[in-house]
LONUFI-304270 format. One record per residue (C-alpha): chain; x, y, z; residue number from 0. Coordinates in steps of 0.02 Angstrom, whole numbers, plus 50000, padded with zeros to 5 digits. Each point is the difference from the previous one (the first is absolute). Example, Ala and Ser with C-alpha at 12.3 -4.5 7.8 and 13.67 -1.06 7.14 Angstrom:
<site cadena="A" px="50615" py="49775" pz="50390" num="0"/>
<site cadena="A" px="50069" py="50172" pz="49967" num="1"/>
This chain:
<site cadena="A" px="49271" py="48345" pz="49995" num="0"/>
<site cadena="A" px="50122" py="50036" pz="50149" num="1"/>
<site cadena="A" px="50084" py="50132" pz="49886" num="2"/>
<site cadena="A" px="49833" py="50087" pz="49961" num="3"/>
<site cadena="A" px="49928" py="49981" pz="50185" num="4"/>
<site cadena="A" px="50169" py="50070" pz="50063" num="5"/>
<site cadena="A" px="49996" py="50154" pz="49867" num="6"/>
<site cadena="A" px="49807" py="50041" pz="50042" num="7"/>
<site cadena="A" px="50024" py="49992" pz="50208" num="8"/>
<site cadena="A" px="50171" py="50095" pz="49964" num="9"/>
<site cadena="A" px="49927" py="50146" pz="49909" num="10"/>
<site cadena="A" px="49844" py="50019" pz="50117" num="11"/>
<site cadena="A" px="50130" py="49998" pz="50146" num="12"/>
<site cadena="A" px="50093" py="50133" pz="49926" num="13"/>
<site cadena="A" px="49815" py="50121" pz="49963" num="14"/>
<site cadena="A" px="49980" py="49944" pz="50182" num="15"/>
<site cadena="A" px="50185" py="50077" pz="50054" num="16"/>
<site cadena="A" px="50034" py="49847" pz="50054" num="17"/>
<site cadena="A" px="50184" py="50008" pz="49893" num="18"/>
<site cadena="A" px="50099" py="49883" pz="50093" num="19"/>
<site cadena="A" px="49888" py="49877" pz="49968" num="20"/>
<site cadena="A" px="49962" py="50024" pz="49814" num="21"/>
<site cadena="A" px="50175" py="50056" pz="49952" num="22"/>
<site cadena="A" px="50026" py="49792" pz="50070" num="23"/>
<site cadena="A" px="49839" py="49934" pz="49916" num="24"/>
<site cadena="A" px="50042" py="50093" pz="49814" num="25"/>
<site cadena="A" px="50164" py="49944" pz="50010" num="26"/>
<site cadena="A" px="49971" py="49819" pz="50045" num="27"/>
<site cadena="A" px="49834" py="49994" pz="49847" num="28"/>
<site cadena="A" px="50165" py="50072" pz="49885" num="29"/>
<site cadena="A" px="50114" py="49834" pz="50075" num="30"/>
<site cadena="A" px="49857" py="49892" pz="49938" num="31"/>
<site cadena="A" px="49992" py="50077" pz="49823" num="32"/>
<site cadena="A" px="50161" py="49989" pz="49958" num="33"/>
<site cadena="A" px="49993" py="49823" pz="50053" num="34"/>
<site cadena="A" px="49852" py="49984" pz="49895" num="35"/>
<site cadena="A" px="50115" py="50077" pz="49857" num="36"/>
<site cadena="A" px="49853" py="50138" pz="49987" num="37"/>
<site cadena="A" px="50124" py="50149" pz="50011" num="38"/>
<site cadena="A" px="49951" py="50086" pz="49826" num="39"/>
<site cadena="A" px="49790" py="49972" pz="50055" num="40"/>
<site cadena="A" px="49913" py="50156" pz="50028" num="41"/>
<site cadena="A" px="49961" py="49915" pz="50185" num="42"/>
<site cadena="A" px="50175" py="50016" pz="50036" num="43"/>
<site cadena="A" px="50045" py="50172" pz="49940" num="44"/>
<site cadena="A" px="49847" py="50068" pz="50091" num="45"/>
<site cadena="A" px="50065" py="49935" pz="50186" num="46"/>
<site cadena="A" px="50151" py="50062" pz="49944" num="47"/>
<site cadena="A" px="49914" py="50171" pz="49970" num="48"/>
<site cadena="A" px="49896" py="49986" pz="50171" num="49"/>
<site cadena="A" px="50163" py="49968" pz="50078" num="50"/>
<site cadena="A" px="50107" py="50162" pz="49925" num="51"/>
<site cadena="A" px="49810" py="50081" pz="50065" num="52"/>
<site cadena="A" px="50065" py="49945" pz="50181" num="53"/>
<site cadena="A" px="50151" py="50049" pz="49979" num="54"/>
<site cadena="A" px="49943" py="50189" pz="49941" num="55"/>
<site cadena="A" px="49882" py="49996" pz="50165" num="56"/>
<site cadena="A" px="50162" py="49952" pz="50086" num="57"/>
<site cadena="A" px="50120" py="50138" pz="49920" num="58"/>
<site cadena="A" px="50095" py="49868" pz="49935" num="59"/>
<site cadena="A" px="50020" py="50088" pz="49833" num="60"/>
<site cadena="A" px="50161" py="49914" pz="49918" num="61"/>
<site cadena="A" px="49918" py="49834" pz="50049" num="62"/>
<site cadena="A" px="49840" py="50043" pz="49909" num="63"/>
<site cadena="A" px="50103" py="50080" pz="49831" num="64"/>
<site cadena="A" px="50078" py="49811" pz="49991" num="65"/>
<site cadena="A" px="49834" py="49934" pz="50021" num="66"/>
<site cadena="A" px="49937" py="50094" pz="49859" num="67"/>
<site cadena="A" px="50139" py="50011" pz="49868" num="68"/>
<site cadena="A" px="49981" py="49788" pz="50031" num="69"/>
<site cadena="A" px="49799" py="50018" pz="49981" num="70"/>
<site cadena="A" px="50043" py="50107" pz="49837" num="71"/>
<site cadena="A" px="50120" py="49875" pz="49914" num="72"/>
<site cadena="A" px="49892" py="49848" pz="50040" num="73"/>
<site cadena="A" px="49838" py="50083" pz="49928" num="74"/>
<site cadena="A" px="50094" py="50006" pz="49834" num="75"/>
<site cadena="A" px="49940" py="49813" pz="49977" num="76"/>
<site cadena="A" px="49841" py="50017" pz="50050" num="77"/>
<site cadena="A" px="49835" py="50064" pz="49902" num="78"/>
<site cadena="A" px="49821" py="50012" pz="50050" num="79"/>
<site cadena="A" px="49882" py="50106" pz="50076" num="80"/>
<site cadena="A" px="50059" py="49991" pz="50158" num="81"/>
<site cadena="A" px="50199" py="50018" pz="49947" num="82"/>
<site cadena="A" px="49920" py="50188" pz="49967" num="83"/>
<site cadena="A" px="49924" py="50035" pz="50133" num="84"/>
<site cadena="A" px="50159" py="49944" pz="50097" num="85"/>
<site cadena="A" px="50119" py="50088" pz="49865" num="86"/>
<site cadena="A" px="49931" py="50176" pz="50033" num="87"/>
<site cadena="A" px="49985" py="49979" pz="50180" num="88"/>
<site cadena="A" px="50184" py="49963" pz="50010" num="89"/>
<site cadena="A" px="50059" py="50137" pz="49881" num="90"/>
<site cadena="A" px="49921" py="50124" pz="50095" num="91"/>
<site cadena="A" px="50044" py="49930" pz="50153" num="92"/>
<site cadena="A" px="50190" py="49985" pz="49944" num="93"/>
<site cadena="A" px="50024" py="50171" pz="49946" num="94"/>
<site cadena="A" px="49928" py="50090" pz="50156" num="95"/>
<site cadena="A" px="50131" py="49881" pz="50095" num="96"/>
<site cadena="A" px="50149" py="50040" pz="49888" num="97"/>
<site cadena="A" px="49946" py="50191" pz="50003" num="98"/>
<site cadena="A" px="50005" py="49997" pz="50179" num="99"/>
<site cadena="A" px="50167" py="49903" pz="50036" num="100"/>
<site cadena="A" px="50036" py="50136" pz="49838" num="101"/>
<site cadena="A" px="50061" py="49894" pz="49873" num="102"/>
<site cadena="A" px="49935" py="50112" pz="49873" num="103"/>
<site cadena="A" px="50044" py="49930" pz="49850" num="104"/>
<site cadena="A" px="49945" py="49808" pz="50031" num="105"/>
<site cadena="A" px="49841" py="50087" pz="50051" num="106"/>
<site cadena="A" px="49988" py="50085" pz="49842" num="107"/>
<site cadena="A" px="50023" py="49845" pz="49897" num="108"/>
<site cadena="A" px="49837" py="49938" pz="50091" num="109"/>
<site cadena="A" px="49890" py="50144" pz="49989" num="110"/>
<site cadena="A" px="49924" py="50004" pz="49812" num="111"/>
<site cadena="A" px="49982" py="49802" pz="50021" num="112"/>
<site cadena="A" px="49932" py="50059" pz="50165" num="113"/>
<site cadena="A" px="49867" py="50117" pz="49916" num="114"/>
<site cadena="A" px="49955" py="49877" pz="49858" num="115"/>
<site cadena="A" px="49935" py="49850" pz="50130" num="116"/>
<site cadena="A" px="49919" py="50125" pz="50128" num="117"/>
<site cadena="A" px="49916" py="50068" pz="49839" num="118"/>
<site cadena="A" px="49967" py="49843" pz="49931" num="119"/>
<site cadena="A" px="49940" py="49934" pz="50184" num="120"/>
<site cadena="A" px="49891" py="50135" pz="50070" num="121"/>
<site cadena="A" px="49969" py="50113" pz="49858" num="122"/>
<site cadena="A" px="50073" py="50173" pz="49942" num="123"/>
<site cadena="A" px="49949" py="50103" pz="50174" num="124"/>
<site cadena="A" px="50043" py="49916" pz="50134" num="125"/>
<site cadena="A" px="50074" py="50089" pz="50129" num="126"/>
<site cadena="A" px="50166" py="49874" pz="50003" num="127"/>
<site cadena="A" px="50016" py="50020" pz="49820" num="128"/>
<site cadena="A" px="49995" py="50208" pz="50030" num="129"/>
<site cadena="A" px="50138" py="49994" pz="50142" num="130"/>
<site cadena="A" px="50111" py="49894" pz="49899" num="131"/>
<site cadena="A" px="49989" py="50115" pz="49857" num="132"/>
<site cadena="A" px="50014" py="50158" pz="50102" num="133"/>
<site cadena="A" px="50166" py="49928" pz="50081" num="134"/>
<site cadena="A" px="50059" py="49980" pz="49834" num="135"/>
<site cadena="A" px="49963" py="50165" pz="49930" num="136"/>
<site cadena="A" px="50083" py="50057" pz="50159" num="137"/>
<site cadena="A" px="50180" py="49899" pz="49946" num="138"/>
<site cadena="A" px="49964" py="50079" pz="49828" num="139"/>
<site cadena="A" px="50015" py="50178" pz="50062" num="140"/>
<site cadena="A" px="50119" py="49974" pz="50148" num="141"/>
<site cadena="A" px="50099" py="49934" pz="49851" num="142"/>
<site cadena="A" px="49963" py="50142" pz="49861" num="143"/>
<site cadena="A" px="49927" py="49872" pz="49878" num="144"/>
<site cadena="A" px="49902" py="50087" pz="49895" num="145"/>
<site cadena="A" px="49927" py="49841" pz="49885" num="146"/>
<site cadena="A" px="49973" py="49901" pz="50144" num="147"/>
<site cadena="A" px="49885" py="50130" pz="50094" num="148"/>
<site cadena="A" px="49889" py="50037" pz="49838" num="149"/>
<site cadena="A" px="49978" py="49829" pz="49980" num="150"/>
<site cadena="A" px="49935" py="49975" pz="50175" num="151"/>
<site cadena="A" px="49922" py="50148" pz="50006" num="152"/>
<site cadena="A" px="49885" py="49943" pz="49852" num="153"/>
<site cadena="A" px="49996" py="49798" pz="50059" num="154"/>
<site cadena="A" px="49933" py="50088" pz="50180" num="155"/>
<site cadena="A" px="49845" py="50132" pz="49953" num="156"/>
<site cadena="A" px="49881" py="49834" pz="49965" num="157"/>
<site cadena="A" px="50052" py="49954" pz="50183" num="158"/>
<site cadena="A" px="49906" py="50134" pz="50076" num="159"/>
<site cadena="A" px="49839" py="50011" pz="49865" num="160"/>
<site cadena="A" px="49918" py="49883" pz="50110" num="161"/>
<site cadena="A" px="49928" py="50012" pz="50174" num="162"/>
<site cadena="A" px="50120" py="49884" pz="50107" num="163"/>
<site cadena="A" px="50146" py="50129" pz="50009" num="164"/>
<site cadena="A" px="49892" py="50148" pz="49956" num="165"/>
<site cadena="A" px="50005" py="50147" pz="50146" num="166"/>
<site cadena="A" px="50151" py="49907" pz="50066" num="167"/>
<site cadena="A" px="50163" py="50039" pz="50052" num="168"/>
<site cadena="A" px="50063" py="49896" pz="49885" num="169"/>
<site cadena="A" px="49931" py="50121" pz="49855" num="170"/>
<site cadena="A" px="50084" py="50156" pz="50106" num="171"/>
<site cadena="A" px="50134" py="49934" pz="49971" num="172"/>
<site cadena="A" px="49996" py="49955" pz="49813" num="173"/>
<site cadena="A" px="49938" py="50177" pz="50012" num="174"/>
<site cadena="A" px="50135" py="50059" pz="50067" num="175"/>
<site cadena="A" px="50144" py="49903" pz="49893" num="176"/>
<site cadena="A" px="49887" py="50065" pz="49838" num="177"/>
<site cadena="A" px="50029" py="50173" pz="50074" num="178"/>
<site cadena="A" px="50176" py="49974" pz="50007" num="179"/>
<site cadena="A" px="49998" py="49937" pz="49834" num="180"/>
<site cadena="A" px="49893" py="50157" pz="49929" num="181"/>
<site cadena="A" px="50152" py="50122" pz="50071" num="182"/>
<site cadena="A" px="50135" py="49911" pz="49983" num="183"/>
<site cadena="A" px="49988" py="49916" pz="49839" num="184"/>
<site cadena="A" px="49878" py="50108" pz="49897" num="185"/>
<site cadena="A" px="50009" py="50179" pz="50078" num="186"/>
<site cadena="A" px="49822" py="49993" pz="50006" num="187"/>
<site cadena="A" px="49999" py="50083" pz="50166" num="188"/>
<site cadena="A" px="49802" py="50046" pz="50004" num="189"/>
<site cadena="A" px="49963" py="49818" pz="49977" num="190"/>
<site cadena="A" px="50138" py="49943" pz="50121" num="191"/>
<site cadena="A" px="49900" py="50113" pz="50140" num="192"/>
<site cadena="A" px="49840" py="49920" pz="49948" num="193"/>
<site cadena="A" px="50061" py="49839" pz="50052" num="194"/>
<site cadena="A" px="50079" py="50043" pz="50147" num="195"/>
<site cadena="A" px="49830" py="50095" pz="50047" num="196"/>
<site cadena="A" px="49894" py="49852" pz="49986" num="197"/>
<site cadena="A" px="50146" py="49885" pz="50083" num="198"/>
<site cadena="A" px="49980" py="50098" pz="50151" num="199"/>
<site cadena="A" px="49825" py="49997" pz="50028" num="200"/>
C-alpha cells in the first residue's frame, strides 16, 4: 500500500512540477517494491517509466536511457494487457531518447519493435506511430538504403489514409521524403514534383 500511495502522490507531483518532490516519492514507492520482491510487476516498471518521464522533463537524458533499457529488459517477463500498453510507450519513448543523445544504431534496433506496439496500441494512424516511421525513413535515405526506404515507404501510406494525421505536417513531410524518393530512386521526376507540390501547401 505505501509503495502504491508513494507511486500515485509521486507521479501527480511530478504533472504538478513539483519534481523534487516526486523524483523522492517514485523513488522511495521503487525501495518498497523491491523489498516486496515485485521488481519484474508491471507496477514497478511503470514508476520506473514515470521516473525516466522526470528525468526527460529534467534534461537528464543518460539517466532516463538507463531507466529505459532496465524498463525494456524487465518487460521481457512480463505479459498482459497492460505489459503492451507499457511496451510501446517505452519503445517509442527509448528511441526518441537514444536519437537525441544520437546513438543511432541502438535507436534503430528499437524502432520496428517501436512501430509494431504503437501500431498494435493506438492503431495504424496515429500521429506517434507516423513520426517514428518518418524518422526512420529519414535514417534510410541519410544512409542510401534503398530496401529499407521502400519498405517504409509502403508500411507508412496507411498512416496518413485516415483523418488524425491527415492535412498535417506530419504528411508534408512523408510528402516530402516520397518526393525524394520519386527523384532519386525512380527518376520519376514529374511525380517527385507532385509530391513536393502538395508537401508545400
Amino acid at each position: 500500500l505505501d509503495a502504491m500511495c508513494c507511486q500515485n502522490i509521486g507521479w501527480n507531483s511530478v504533472l504538478l512540477g513539483e519534481l523534487t518532490r516526486g523524483e523522492a516519492l517514485l523513488n522511495r514507492a521503487l525501495d518498497c517494491m523491491k523489498q516486496l520482491k515485485a521488481e519484474q510487476s508491471i507496477d514497478y516498471l511503470t514508476c520506473k517509466r514515470n521516473l525516466g518521464l522526470l528525468y526527460i522533463q529534467q534534461v537528464r537524458f543518460p539517466e532516463a536511457i538507463r531507466l529505459y533499457r532496465e524498463i525494456v529488459s524487465g518487460l521481457k517477463s512480463c505479459s498482459g494487457g497492460e505489459q503492451t500498453t507499457l511496451r510501446a510507450k517505452t519503445a517509442a519513448e527509448l528511441f526518441f531518447l537514444l536519437e537525441h543523445e544520437n546513438h543511432t544504431s541502438e535507436a534503430q534496433k528499437f524502432a520496428d519493435d517501436a512501430a509494431d506496439w504503437l501500431s498494435a496500441l493506438y492503431g495504424g494512424n496515429s500521429p506517434m506511430l507516423a513520426e517514428l516511421l518518418l524518422r526512420m525513413i529519414g535514417y534510410a535515405i541519410e544512409e542510401g538504403d534503398g530496401a529499407a526506404l521502400e519498405r517504409l515507404l509502403d508500411r507508412i501510406e496507411p498512416v496518413f489514409s485516415g483523418s488524425a494525421c491527415k492535412g498535417t505536417a506530419l504528411e508534408a513531410r512523408w510528402l516530402n521524403y516520397l518526393g525524394v524518393y520519386c527523384c532519386d530512386a525512380l527518376g520519376s521526376y514529374g511525380d517527385a514534383l507532385k509530391c513536393f507540390s502538395a508537401s508545400a501547401r
